[in-house]
N, C-alpha and C positions, 0 to 999 in steps of 0.2 A: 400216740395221743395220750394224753393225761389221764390214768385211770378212773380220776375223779370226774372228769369231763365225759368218759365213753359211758361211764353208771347214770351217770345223770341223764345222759340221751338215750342211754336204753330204759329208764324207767319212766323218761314221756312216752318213749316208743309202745310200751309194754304198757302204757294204761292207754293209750289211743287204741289201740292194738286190741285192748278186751273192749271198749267202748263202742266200737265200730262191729266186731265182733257179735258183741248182744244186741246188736242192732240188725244185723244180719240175717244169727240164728233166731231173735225173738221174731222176724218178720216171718222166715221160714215158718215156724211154729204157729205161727196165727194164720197164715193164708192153706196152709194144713186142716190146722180147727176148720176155717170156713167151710173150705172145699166140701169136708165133713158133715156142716151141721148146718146147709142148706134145707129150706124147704122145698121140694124135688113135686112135681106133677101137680099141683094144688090148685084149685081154682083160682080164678084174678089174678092170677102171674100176666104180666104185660107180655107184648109180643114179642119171641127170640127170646125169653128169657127162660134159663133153665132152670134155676131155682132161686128165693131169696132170704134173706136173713133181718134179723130184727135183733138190736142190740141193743143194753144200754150200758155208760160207761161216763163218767166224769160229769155227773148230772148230765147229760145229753143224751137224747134218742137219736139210734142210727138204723141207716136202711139200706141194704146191701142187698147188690142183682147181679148176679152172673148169668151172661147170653149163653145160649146153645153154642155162638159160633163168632158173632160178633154183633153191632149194635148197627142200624138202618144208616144212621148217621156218628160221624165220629165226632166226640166232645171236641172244643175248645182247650180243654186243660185235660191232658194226660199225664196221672202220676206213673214213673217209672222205677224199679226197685233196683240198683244195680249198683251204687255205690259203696253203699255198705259193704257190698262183696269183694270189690276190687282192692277198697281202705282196706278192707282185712286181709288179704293177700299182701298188700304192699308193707303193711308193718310187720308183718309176720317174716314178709323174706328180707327186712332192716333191721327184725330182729336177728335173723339168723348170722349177718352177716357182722354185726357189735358181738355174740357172742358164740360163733363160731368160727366164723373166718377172720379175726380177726386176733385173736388168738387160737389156730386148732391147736395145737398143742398140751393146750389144758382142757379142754372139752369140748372137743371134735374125736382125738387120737385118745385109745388107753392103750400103752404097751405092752399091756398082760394082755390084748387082746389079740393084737396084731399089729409088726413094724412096718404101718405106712408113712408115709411123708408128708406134709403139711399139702400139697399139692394136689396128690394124690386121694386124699381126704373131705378134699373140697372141690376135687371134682367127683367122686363118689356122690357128695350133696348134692348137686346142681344132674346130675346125671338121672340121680332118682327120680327125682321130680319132674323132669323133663318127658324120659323113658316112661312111667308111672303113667301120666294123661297119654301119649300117645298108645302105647296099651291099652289101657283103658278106653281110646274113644274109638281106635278099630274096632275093639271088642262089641260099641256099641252100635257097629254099622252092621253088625252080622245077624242073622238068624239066629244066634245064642242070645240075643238082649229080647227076643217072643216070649222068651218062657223066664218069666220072672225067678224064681225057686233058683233053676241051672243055673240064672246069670250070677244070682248074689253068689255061693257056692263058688264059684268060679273067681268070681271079685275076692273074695276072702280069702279066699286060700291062696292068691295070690299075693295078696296084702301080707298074710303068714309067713310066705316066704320070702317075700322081700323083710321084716321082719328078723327073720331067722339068717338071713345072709348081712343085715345089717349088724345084726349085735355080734356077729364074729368078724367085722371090719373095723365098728368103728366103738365109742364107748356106748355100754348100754342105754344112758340116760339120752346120748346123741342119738342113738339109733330108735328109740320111741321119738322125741321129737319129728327126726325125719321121716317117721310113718307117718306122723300128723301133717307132716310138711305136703309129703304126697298127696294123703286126701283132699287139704286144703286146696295144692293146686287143682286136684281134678274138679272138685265143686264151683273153684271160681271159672276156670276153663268153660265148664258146664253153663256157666252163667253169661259168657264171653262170646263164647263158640255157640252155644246150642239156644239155651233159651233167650236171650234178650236178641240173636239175628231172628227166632221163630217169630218172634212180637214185633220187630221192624216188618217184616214181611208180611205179616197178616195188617201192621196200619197200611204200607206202603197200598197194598191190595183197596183197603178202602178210597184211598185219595182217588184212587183211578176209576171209583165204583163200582169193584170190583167186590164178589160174594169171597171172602179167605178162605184158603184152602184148608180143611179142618185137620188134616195129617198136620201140617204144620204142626199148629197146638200139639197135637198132641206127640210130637216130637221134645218139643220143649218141654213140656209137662212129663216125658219120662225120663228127664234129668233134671226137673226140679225135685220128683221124688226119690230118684237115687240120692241126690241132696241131704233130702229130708231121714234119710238113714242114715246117712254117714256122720252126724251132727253128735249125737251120743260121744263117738267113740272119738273124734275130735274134741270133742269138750274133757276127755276125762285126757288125754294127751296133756292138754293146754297145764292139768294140775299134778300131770304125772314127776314132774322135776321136783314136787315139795317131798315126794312119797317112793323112796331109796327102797322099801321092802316092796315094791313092783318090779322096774328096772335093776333093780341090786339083787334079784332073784337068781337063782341056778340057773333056772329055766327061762329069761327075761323073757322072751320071743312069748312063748308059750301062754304066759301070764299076760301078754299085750293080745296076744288072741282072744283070751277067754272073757277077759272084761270088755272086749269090744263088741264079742257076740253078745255079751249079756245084754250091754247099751242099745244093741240092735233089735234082742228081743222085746226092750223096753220098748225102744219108739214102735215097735211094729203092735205093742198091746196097744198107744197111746191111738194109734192109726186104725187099728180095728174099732176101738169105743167111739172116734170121730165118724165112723160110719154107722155106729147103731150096734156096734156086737162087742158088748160088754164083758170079756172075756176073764173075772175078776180073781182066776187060780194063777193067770200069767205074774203078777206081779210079787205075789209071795214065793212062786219058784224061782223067778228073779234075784230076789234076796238069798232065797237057799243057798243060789247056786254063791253069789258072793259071799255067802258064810262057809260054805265050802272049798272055797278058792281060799278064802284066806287061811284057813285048817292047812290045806296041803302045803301053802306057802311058809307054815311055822320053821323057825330054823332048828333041823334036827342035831341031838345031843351031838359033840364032838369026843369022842374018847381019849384026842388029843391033850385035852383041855385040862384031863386029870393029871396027868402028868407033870403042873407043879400046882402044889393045893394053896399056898399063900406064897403072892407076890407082893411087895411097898410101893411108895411111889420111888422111890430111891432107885430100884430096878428100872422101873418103868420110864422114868423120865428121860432118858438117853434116847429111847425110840420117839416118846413124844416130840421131842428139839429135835430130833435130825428129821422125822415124818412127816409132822405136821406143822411145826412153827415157821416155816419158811410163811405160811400164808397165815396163818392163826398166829398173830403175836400183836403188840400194841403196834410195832411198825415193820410190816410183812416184809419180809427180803424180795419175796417174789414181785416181779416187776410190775405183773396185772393186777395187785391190790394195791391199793394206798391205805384201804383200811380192814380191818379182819374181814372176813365173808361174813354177813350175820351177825357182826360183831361179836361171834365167838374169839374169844384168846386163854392162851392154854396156854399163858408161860409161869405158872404158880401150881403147887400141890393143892391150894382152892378153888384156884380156873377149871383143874381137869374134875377135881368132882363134883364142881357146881355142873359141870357137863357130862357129869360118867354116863348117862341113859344117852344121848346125845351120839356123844364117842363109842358105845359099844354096838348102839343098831349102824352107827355109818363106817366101822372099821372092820366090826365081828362077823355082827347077823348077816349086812349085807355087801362089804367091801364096797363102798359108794365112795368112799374116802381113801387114802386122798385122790384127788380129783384125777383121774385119771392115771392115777399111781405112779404120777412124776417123778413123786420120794421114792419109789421100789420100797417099798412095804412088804416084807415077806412074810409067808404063811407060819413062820415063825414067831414072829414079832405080833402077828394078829393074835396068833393063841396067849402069847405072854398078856396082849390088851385082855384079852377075856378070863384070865385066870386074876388078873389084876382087880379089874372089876367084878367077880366073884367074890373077891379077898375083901373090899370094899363093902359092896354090898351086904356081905355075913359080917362086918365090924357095926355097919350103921343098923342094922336089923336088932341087934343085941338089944 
């Protein structure tokens, strides 16, 4: 297919895709708050009802009741929340397949990582995600999902290792995706499988006059809040492809761990203040911790790097034409562009240093470039880029 043609359907994909998305997690987020910030026991609550809510919001007053169990009688008109989840699943795995399976070869596969096969690559994705909820939803039929604490613990560190076995398979940047891929599928699965059958069941139960069995709910309701965790740490997934010093790390896996726990810490401060416990040291240790994270992620000094103190562009530009300009040029040799990435092009001595900050965090700092190191870029030619741009750098400083 025409490059020009598969960018354009991946960029409706990819904003349906976040639209549907915040429609989703904003839903999440609000029926959270609610749950939260009910009035619970109060006199004048109507009958079955556990607690209620008073709002206001777009000049309008709102009034919101949630039953103990369920309502005497069943409305006329019930809203249901469940598309949003499925759009978000279905663009996400349209996206995956415009930009991975469609070419793995450019970013599915890095051969500095490991020689697999286009095939072999894509069934690795499709395996995860599969394997990923089935795991995950044995996990939640057992005596391990009572004790809230063990199960997350368990969930994560599983996530870690998958994680950690991905980014020695496939390329790093692939291999954060595909952890977000996983979660996504288990939350819509959860939505699928667990909470939208729990609320057919409990209407079904009414039509017949029947009292809903209250396990039900509260089946659903502990995989709407597994959910309501996992949201952070997908959300920072969704913007991890812009940010090469996550994925582009030593330790990619590691760094996909930490910020996910953080995300997790986050929503669980958001989830105690929804109930009344104002926990307000959680969120400045929060930040700590990612100032922290970003500290250990600095890229440390190379002593390689001494060893030539001035480089030109005259040296340099032989690695940039055989490296990088297959794809970064006015008209990319490479098949899958029609137009630069970013429309960066590096075919002039003022292309690369209008771009040197550019080119030295995605070829030095983090090796993110090129794109799965199609070119074979060697750790040679990296140090030449970063002795280059040193040399640069100290001319423009003067």
């Amino acid at each position: 297919m025409d490059p020009q043609v598969v960018e354009w359907i991946n960029l409706n994909v990819k904003w349906i895709h976040l639209i549907v998305g915040i429609a989703w997690i904003g839903a999440s987020f609000y029926f959270n708050w609610l749950e939260g910030n009910l009035e619970r026991n109060k006199p004048g609550l109507n009958k079955g009802v556990a607690g209620d809510l008073w709002a206001v919001h777009g000049g309008g007053f709102y009034h919101v009741e949630k039953f103990e169990n369920a309502p005497e009688k069943l409305p006329d008109i019930l809203h249901w929340f469940k598309w949003e989840a499925y759009l978000t699943w279905i663009t996400g795995f349209a996206m995956m397949i415009l930009v991975f399976y469609l070419a793995p070869s450019i970013y599915l596969i890095d051969a500095s990582v490991s020689n697999i096969s286009p095939g072999t690559a894509i069934a690795i994705s499709l395996g995860s995600m599969l394997f990923g909820w089935l795991i995950y939803d044995q996990l939640c039929k057992t005596k391990l999902s009572e004790n809230g604490m063990l199960f997350f613990w368990i969930i994560f560190l599983s996530l870690t290792l998958l994680a950690y076995v991905l980014t020695h398979l496939i390329s790093a940047k692939a291999a954060y995706i595909h952890v977000g891929a996983v979660i996504g599928t288990i939350m819509v699965a959860n939505v699928f499988f667990g909470i939208i059958p729990s609320q057919k069941k409990m209407v079904a139960a009414m039509k017949k006059g029947e009292i809903p069995d209250p396990i039900v709910g509260k089946r659903g309701f502990q995989r709407s809040l597994h959910n309501n965790y996992f949201t952070l740490p997908v959300l920072f997934i969704m913007l991890s492809g812009h940010y090469p010093l996550t994925f582009g790390s030593e330790y990619s896996w590691l760094v996909l761990a930490a910020i996910a726990l953080i995300g997790v810490f986050v929503r669980h401060y958001f989830n105690l203040k929804n109930r009344g416990q104002n926990k307000v040291w959680m969120l400045p240790l929060a930040a700590l911790l990612m100032a922290t994270l970003a500290y250990l992620t600095m890229p440390k000094s190379n002593d390689n790097s001494a060893q030539i103190t001035t480089v030109n562009y005259a040296t340099i530009a032989p690695v940039i034409e055989q490296r990088c300009m297959s794809c970064h040029a006015t008209k990319p040799t490479n098949m899958a562009f029609k137009t630069a990435p970013k429309g960066i092009v590096l075919e002039t001595k003022g292309d690369l240093e209008k771009e040197a900050d550019s080119v030295y965090a995605q070829t030095v700092t983090t090796h993110a470039m090129p794109i799965g190191n199609l070119t074979k870029m060697t750790a040679e030619e990296r140090t030449l880029l970063a002795n280059w741009y040193k040399t640069f750098k100290s001319k423009t400083s003067q």
